[in-house]
One Martini backbone bead per residue (centre of mass of N, CA, C, O) as a GRO file, in nm:
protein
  223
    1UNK     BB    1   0.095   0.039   0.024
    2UNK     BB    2   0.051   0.373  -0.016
    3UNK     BB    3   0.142   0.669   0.095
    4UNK     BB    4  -0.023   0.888   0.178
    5UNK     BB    5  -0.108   1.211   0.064
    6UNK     BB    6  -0.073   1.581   0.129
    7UNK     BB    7   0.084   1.820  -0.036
    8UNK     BB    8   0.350   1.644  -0.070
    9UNK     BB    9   0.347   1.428   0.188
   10UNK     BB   10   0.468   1.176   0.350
   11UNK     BB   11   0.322   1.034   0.642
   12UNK     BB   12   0.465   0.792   0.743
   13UNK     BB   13   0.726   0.933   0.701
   14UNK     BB   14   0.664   1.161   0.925
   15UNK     BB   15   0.605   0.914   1.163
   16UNK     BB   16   0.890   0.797   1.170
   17UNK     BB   17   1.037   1.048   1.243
   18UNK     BB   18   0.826   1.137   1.500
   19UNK     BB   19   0.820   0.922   1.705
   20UNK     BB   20   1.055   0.942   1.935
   21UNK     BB   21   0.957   1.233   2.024
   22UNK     BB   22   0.641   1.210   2.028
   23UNK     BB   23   0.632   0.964   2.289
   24UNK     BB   24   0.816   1.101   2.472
   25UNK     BB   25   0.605   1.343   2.512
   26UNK     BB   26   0.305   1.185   2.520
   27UNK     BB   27   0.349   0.967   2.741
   28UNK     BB   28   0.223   1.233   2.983
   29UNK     BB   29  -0.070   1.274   2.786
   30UNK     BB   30  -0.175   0.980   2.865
   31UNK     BB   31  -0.348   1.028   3.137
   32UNK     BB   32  -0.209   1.253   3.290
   33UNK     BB   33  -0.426   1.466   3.285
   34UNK     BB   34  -0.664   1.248   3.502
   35UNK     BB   35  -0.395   1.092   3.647
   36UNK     BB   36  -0.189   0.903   3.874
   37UNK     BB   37   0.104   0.828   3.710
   38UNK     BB   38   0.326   0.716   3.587
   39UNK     BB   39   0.651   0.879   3.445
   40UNK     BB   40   0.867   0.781   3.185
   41UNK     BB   41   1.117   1.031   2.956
   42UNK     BB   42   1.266   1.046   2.625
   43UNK     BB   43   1.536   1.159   2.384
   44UNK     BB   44   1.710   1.052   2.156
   45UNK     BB   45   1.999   1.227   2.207
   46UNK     BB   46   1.842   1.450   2.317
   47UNK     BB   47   1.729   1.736   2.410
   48UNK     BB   48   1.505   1.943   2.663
   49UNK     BB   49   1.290   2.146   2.734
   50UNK     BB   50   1.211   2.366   3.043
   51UNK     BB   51   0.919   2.587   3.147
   52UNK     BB   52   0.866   2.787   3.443
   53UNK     BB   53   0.762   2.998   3.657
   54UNK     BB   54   0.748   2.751   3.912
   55UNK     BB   55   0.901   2.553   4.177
   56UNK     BB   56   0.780   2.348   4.397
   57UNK     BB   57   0.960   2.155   4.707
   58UNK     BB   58   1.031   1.864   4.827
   59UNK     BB   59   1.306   1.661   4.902
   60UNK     BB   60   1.563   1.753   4.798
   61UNK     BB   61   1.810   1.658   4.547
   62UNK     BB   62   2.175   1.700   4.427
   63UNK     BB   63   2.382   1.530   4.171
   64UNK     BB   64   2.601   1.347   4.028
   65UNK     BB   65   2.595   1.238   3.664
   66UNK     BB   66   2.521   0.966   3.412
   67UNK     BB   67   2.405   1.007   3.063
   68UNK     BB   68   2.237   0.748   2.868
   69UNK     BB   69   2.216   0.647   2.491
   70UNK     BB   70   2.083   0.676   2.202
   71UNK     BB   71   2.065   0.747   1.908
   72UNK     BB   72   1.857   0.818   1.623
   73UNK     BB   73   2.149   0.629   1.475
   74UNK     BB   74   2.221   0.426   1.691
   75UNK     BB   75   2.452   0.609   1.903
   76UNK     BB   76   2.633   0.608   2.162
   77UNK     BB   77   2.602   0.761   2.468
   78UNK     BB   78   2.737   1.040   2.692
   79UNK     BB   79   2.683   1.241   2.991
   80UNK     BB   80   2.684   1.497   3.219
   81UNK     BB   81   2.478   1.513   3.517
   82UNK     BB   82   2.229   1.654   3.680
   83UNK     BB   83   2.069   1.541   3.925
   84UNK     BB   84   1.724   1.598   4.029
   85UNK     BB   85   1.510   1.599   4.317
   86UNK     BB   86   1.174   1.479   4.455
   87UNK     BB   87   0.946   1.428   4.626
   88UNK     BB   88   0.733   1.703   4.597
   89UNK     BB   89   0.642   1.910   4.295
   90UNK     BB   90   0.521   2.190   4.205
   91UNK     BB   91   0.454   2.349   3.844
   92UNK     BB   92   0.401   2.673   3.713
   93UNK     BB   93   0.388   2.687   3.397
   94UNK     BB   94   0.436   2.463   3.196
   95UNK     BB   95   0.710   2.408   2.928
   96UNK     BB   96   0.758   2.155   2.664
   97UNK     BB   97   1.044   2.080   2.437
   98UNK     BB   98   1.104   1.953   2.107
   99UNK     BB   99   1.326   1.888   1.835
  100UNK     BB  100   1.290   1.750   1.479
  101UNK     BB  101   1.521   1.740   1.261
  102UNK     BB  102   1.492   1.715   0.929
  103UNK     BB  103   1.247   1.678   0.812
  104UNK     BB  104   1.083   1.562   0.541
  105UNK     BB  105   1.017   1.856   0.342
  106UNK     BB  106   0.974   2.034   0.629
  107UNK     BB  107   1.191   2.002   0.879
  108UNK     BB  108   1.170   2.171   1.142
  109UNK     BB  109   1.029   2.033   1.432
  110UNK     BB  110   0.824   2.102   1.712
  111UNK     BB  111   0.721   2.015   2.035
  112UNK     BB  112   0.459   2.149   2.265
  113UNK     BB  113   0.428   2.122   2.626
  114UNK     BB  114   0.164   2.225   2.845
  115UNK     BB  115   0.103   2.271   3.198
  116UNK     BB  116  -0.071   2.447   3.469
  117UNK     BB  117  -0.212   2.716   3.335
  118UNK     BB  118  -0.411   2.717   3.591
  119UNK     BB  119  -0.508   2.864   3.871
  120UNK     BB  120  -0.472   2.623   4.105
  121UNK     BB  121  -0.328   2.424   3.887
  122UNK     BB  122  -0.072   2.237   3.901
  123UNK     BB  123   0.169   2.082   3.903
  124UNK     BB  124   0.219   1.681   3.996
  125UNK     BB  125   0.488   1.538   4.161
  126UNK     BB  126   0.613   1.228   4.270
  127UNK     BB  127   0.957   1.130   4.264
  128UNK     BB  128   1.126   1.328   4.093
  129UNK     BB  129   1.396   1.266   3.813
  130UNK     BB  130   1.626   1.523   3.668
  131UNK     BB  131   1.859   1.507   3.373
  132UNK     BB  132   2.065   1.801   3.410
  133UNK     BB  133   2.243   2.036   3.181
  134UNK     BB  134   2.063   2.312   3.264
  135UNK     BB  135   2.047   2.599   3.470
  136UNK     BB  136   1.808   2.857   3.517
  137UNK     BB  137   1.718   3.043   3.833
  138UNK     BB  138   1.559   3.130   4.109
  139UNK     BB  139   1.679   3.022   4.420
  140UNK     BB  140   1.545   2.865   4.744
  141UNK     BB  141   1.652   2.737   5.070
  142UNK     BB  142   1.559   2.487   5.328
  143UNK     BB  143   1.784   2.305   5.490
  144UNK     BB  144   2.071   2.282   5.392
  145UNK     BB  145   2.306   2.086   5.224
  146UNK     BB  146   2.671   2.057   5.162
  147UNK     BB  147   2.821   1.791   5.085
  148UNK     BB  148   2.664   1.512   5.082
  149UNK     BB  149   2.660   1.231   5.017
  150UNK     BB  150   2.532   1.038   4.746
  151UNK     BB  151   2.481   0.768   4.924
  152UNK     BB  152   2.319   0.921   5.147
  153UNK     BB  153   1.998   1.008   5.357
  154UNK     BB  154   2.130   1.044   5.703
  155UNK     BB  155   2.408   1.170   5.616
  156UNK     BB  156   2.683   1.383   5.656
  157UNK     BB  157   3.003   1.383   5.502
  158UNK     BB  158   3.095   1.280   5.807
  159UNK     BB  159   2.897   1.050   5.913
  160UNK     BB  160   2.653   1.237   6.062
  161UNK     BB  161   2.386   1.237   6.199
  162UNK     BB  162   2.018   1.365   6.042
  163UNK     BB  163   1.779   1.426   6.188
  164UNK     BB  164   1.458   1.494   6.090
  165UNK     BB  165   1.460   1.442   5.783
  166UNK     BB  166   1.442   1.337   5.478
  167UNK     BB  167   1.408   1.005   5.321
  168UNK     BB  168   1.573   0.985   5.122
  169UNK     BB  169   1.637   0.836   4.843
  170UNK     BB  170   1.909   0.726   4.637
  171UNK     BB  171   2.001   0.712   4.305
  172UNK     BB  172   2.170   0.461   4.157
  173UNK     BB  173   2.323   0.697   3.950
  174UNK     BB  174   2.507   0.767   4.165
  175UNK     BB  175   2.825   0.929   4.272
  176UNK     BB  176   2.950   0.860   4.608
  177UNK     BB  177   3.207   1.099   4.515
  178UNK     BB  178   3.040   1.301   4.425
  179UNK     BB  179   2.834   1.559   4.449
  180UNK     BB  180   2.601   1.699   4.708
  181UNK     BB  181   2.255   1.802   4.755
  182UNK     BB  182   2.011   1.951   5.021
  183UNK     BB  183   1.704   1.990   5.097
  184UNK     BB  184   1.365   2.018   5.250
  185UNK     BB  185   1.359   2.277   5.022
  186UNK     BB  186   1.236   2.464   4.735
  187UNK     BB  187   1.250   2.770   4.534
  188UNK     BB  188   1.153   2.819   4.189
  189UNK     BB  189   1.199   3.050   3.949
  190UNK     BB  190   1.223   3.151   3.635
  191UNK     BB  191   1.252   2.867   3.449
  192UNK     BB  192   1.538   2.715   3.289
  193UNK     BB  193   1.566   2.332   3.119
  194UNK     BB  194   1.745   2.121   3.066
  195UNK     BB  195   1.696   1.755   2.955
  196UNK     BB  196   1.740   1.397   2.914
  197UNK     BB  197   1.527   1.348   3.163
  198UNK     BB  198   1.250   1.174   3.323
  199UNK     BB  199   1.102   1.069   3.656
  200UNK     BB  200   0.835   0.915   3.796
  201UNK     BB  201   0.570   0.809   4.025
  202UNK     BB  202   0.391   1.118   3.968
  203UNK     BB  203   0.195   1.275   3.709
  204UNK     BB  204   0.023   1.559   3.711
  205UNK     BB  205  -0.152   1.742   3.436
  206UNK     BB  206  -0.328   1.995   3.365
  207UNK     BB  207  -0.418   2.156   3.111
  208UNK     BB  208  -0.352   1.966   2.877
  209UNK     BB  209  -0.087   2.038   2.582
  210UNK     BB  210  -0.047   1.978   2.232
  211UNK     BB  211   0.183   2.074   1.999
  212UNK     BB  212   0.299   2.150   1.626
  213UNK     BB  213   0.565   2.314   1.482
  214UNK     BB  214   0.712   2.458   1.238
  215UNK     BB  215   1.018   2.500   1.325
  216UNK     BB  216   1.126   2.664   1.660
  217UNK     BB  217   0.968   2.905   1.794
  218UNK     BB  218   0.814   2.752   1.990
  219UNK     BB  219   1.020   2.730   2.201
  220UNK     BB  220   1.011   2.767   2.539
  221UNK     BB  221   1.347   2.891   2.483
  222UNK     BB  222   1.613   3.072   2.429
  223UNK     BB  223   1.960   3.031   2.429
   0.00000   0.00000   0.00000
């Protein structure tokens, strides 16, 4: 059977390319705008941007690790980031896309994904860590630690125990030698953010969209 045609796009051709990018970031959009459901999502090869007014988090942990996968052409990839973790994280007014470069016939797609920008309906995630390339935000933290082994949860620099704390378990993809800090809370505004990847055990997102635009300047935000 040939594929379809509609002024000139040949669409199977279209859905192969835009697949690896458009599943990793609408798998967060089956069902998580209903309800609170698992998800972990990637881009082969690729960041994503993320841009959000205001990021409020409980239980935050953040370490040096290494991101690994392949890319669109099937090349293993490795690169250097910080794991941000949260107990608990509100969202206002969150913005992720992804660029899918060089689409036959049409060239850069952008896909933007919107969710929380209803006042009083942020997004919410529990448990949730973002293997993060850059961020810009102003940042305010409370009940900080800094230099904390990264595979402690209870324990500071110096291995003298430390009550009262939460209960953070350190993801499995720390360096035990790498820097590591923590605080009970966190708030973060004015949020613009690369990653590689992101995981949480509950992520629900209010008021999603997501639309595709030819072309980049629909991105969250310029470099």
């Amino acid at each position: 059977m040939k594929s379809q045609v509609r002024g000139g796009t040949r669409w199977k051709r279209f859905a192969v390319v835009m697949v690896p990018s458009v599943a990793a970031t609408a798998a967060i959009g089956v069902g998580l705008a209903q309800g609170a459901l698992a998800a972990s999502f990637s881009i082969s090869g690729q960041e994503f941007k993320v841009k959000a007014e205001s990021l409020v988090g409980e239980g935050f942990v953040q370490y040096g690790s290494v991101a690994s996968g392949k890319t669109l052409e099937g090349e293993a990839f490795a690169t250097p980031v910080a794991v941000s973790g949260f107990d608990k994280a509100w969202i206002t007014k969150m913005c992720q896309s992804v660029v899918t470069p060089k689409v036959p016939f049409i060239g850069d797609v952008t896909l933007q994904l919107n969710a929380g920008t209803e006042s009083g309906k942020p997004v919410y995630a529990e448990d949730i860590y973002l293997d993060v390339s850059a961020l810009k935000a102003d940042a305010e933290f409370g009940n900080i630690d800094i230099g904390v082994a990264a595979g402690s949860a209870d324990k500071d620099a110096a291995g003298n125990p430390m009550p009262g704390r939460p209960g953070i378990q350190p993801n499995t993809k720390a360096n035990p030698h790498g820097f590591a800090q923590r605080a009970e809370k966190a708030k973060l505004t004015g949020v613009q953010q690369k990653a590689w990847a992101t995981t949480a055990a509950t992520f629900k997102l209010p008021n999603l969209s997501l639309s595709l635009h030819r072309g980049t300047s629909a991105e969250c935000f310029k470099d």
